[in-house]
C-alpha positions as CSV (number, residue, x, y, z in Angstrom):
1,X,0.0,0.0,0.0
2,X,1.4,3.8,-0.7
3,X,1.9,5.7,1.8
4,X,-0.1,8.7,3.0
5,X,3.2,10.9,4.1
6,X,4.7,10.1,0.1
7,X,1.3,11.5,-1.0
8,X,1.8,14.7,1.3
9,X,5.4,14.7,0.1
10,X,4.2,14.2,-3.7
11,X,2.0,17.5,-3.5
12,X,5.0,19.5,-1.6
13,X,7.1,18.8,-4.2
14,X,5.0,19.2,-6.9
15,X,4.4,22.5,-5.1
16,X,7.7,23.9,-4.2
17,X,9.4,22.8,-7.7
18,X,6.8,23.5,-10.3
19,X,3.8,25.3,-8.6
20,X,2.3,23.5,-11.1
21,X,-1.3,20.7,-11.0
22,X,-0.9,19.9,-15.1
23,X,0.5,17.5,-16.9
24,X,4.2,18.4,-18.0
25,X,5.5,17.0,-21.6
26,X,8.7,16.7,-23.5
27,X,7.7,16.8,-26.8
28,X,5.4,19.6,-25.8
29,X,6.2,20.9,-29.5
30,X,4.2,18.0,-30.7
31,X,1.5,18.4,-28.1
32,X,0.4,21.5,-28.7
33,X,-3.2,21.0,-28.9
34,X,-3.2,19.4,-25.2
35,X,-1.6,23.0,-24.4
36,X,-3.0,25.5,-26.4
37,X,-6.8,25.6,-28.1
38,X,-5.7,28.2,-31.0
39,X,-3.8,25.4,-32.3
40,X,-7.2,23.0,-33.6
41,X,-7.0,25.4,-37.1
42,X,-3.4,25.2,-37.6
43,X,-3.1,21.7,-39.7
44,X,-4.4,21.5,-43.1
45,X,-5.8,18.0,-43.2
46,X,-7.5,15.9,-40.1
47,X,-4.9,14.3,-37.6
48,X,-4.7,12.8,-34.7
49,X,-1.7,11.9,-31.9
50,X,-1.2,10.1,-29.0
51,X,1.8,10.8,-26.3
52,X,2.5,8.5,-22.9
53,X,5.0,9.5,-20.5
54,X,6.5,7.7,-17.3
55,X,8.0,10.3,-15.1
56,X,10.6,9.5,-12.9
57,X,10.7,5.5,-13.3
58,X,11.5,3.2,-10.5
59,X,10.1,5.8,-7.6
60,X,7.0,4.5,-6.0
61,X,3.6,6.5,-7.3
62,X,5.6,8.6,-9.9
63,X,3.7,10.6,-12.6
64,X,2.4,9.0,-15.5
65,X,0.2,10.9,-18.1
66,X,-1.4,10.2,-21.3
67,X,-2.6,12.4,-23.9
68,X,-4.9,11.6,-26.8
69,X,-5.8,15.0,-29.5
70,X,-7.7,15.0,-32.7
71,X,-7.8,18.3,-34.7
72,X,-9.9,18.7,-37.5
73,X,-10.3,21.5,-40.2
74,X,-13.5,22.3,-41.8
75,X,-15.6,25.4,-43.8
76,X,-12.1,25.8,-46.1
77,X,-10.1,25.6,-43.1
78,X,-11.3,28.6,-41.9
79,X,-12.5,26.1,-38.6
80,X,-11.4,23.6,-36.5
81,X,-13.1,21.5,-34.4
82,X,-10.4,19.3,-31.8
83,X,-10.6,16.9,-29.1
84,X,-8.1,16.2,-26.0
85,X,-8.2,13.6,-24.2
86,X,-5.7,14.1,-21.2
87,X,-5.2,11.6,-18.2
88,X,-2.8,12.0,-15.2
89,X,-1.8,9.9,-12.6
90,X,0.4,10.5,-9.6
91,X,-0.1,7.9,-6.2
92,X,-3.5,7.5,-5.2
93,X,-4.5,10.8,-7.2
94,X,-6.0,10.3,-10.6
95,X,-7.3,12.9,-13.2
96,X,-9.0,12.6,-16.7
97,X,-10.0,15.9,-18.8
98,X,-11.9,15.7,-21.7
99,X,-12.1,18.6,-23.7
100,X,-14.2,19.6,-26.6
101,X,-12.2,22.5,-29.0
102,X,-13.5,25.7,-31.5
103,X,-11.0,27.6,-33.3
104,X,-11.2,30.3,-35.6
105,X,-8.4,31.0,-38.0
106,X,-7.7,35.1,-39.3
107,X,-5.4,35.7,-42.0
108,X,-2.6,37.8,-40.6
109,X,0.4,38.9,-43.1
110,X,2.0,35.5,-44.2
111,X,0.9,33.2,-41.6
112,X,-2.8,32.7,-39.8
113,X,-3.9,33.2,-36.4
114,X,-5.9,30.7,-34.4
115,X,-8.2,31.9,-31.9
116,X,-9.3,29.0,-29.9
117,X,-11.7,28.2,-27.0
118,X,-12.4,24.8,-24.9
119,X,-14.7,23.6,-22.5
120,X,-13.8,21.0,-20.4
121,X,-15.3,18.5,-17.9
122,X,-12.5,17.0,-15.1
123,X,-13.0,13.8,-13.5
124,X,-10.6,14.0,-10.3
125,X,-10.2,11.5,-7.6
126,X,-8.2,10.1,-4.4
127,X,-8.1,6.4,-3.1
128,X,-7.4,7.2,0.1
129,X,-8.8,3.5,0.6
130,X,-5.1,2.6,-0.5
131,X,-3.1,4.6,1.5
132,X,-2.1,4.0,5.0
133,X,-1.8,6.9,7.9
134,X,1.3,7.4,9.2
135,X,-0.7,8.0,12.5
136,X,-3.7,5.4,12.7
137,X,-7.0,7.4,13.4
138,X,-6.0,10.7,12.2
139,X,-9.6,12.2,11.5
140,X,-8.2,14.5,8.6
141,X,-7.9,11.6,6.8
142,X,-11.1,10.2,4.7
143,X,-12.5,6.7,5.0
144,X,-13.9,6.8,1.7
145,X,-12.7,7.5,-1.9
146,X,-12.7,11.3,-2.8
147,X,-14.6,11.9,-6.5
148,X,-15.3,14.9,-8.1
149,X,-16.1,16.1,-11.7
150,X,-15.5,19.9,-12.5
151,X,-16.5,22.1,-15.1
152,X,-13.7,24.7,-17.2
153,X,-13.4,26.9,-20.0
154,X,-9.6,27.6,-21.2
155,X,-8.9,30.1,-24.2
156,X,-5.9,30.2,-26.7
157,X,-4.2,32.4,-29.4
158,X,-1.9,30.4,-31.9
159,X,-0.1,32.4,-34.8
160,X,1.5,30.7,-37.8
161,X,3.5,30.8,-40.7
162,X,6.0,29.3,-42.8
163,X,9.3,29.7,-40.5
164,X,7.8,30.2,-37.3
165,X,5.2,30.3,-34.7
166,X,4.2,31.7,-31.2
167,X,1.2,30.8,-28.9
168,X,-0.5,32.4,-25.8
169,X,-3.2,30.1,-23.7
170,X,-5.0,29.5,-20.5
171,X,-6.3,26.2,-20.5
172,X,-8.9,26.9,-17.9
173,X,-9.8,29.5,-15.9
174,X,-12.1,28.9,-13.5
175,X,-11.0,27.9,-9.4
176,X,-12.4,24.0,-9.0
177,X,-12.4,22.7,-5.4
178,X,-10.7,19.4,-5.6
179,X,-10.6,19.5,-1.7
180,X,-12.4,17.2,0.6
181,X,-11.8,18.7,3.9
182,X,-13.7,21.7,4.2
183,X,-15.7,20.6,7.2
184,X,-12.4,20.2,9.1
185,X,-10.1,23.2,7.8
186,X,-11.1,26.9,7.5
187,X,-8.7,27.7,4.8
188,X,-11.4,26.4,2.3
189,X,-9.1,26.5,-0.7
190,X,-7.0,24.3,0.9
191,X,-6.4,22.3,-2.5
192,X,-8.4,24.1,-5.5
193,X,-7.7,24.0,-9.4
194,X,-5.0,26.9,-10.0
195,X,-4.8,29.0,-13.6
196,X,-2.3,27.8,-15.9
197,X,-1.0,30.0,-18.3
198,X,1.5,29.1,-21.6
199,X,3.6,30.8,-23.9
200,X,5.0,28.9,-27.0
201,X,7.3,29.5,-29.9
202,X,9.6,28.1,-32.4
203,X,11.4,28.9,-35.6
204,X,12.9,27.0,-38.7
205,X,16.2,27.6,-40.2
206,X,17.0,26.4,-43.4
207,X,20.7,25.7,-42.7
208,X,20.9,23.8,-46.2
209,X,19.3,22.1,-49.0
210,X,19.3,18.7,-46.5
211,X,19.3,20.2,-43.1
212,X,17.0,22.6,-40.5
213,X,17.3,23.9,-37.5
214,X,14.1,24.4,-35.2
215,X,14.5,26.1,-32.0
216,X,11.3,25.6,-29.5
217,X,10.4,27.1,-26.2
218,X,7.6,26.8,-23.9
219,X,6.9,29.1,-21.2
220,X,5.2,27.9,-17.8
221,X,3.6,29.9,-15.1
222,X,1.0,29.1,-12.3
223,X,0.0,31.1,-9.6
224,X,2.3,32.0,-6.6
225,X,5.2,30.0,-8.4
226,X,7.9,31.2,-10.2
227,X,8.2,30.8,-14.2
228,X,9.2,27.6,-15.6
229,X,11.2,27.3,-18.9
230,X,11.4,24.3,-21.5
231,X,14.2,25.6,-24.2
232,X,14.8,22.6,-27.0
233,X,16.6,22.8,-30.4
234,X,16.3,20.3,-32.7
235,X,18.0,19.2,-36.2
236,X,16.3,17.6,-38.9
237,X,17.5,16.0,-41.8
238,X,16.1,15.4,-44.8
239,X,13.0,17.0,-43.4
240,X,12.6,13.5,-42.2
241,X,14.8,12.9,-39.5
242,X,14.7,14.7,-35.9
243,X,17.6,15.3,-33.3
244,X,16.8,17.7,-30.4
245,X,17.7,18.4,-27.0
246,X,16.3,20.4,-24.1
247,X,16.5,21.8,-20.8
248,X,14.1,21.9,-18.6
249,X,14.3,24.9,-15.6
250,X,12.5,23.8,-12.2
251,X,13.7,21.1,-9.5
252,X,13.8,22.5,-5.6
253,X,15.6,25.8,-5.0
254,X,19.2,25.9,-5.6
255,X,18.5,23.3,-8.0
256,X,20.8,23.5,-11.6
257,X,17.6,22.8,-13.0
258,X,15.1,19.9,-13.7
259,X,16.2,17.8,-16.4
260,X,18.3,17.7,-19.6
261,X,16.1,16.0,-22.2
262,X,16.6,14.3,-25.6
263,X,14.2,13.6,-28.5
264,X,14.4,11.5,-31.5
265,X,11.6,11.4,-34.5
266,X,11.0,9.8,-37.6
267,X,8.5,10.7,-40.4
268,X,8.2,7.4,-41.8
269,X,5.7,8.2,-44.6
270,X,3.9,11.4,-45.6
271,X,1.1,11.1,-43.1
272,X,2.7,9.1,-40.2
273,X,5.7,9.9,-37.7
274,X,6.8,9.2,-34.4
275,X,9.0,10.7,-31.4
276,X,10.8,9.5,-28.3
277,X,12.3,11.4,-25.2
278,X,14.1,10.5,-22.4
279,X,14.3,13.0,-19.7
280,X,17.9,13.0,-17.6
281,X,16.8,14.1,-13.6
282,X,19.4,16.6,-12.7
283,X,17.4,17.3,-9.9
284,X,17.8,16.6,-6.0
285,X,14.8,14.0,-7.0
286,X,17.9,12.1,-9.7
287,X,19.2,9.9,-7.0
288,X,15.3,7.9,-6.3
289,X,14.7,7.5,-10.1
290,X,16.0,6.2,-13.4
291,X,14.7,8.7,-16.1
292,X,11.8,9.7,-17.6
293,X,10.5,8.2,-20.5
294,X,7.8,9.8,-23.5
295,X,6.7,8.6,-26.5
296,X,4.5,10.4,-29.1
297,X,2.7,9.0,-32.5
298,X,0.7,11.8,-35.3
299,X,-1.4,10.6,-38.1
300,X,-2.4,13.0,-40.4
301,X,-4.7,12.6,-43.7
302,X,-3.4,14.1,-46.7
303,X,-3.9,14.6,-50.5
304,X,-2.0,12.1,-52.3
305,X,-2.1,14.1,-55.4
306,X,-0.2,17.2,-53.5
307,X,2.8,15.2,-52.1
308,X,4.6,16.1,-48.8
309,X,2.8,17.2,-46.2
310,X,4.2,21.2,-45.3
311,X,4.2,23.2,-41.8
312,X,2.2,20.3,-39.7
313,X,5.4,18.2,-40.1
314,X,7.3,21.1,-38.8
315,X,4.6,23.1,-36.3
């Protein structure tokens, strides 16, 4: 059975080093739509992805998170309609979030903006059945399973163009109680939903007739915690062929950082590729674990008749 205090230790942490209650994601430049609603009008044909990630291997109730997104254009691609599916697990706690997408795209100078909004419905719970008190009888403990499902609305803008692209979003705004002890503590946001808000961007470099160079970043912030930074750059060959590397700010204070992360991906054929990272704990939190693991798969439809895919191989 877990452990009640490595739950409570869990949610310091988690606290302390990111300030953060969402799912965190390597290949977040492959993730977007999970991140960012704008994004649902930025491909040009229908695709869908799927990323798992095992944070932290080998420590006892680590994060694990899946994520499932469809995007879909429609009216001339002037609209997308998306879907994320997004599930999180750390210890006893367990969270799914299903969220429907609308995105408008606006012609801006030589690329498009996406101006996205979601609603979402969270289904959040505790088995506190399978923990154990560190103290037997403690009454701020529940007896029972906690369950909740909460309402949200998040918002996005994504901008796009040939060489580049940059992203603001809030995935959900409103304040959820995911508490059960209320009756006990006065503090009555004792454990609530917190806003979440994201900054993205990334550029290509055509650094040959065989070889670009992509820069990404990915800009973190939730409330009373300070900012967290994802910086990757990546090489791709033969526009088929991905190399990339990142580093990851956070860990506890006085920390060098997070984790040093590496990512490898394949298109395969015009409509199918797929991506792998392994994050390196440089962390205090390095000497409990073995690494971090992720890996991502994208299917996209596409004209036969028009040949390589363009920017959603890229962005």
């Amino acid at each position: 059975m877990k452990k009640l205090h490595f739950l409570l230790l869990g949610f310091f942490c988690i606290h302390m080093a990111y300030g953060q209650q969402d799912a965190q994601y390597t290949q977040f430049m492959f993730n977007k739509l999970a991140l960012n609603p704008g994004y649902a009008v930025s491909s040009e044909t229908p695709c869908i992805s799927c990323l798992h990630r095992s944070q932290w291997v080998g420590l006892e109730g680590a994060p694990t998170s899946q994520s499932l997104n469809a995007r879909f254009p429609m009216f001339k691609k002037r609209i997308g309609l998306g879907l994320s599916i997004n599930h999180d697990k750390i210890g006893p706690t367990n969270s799914w979030n299903f969220s429907a997408i609308y995105a408008y795209k606006i012609p801006i100078g030589k690329g498009n903006l996406g101006i996205g909004l979601q609603g979402t419905l969270r289904s959040y719970s505790v088995a506190f059945t399978q923990t154990e008190a560190v103290v037997s009888g403690d009454a701020t403990i529940p007896t029972m399973d906690l369950r909740k499902t909460l309402p949200n609305f998040g918002a996005g803008l994504y901008y796009q163009s040939e060489t580049f692209y940059f992203g603001m979003s809030v995935p959900h705004f409103l304040n959820g109680d995911l508490s059960s002890f209320d009756f006990l503590l006065t503090n009555s946001d004792f454990s609530r939903e917190e806003l979440h808000a994201y900054a993205m961007a990334g550029m290509v470099f055509q650094l040959s007739e065989t070889l670009r160079l992509k820069p990404a970043l990915l800009i973190k912030h939730a409330k009373n915690s300070p900012l967290d930074l994802d910086i990757n750059a990546s090489l791709i060959f033969f526009d088929r062929f991905w190399v990339g590397a990142t580093y990851r700010m956070g860990g506890l204070q006085n920390d060098s950082g997070e984790s040093i992360d590496f990512l490898l991906q394949y298109q395969f054929t015009n409509a199918f590729k797929l991506g792998v990272a392994y994050d390196f704990t440089i962390s205090k939190v390095r000497d409990y674990n073995s690494g971090t693991y992720e890996l991502v798969l994208e299917y996209c439809l596409h004209d036969k008749n028009k040949g390589m895919l363009t920017n959603p191989r890229f962005f």
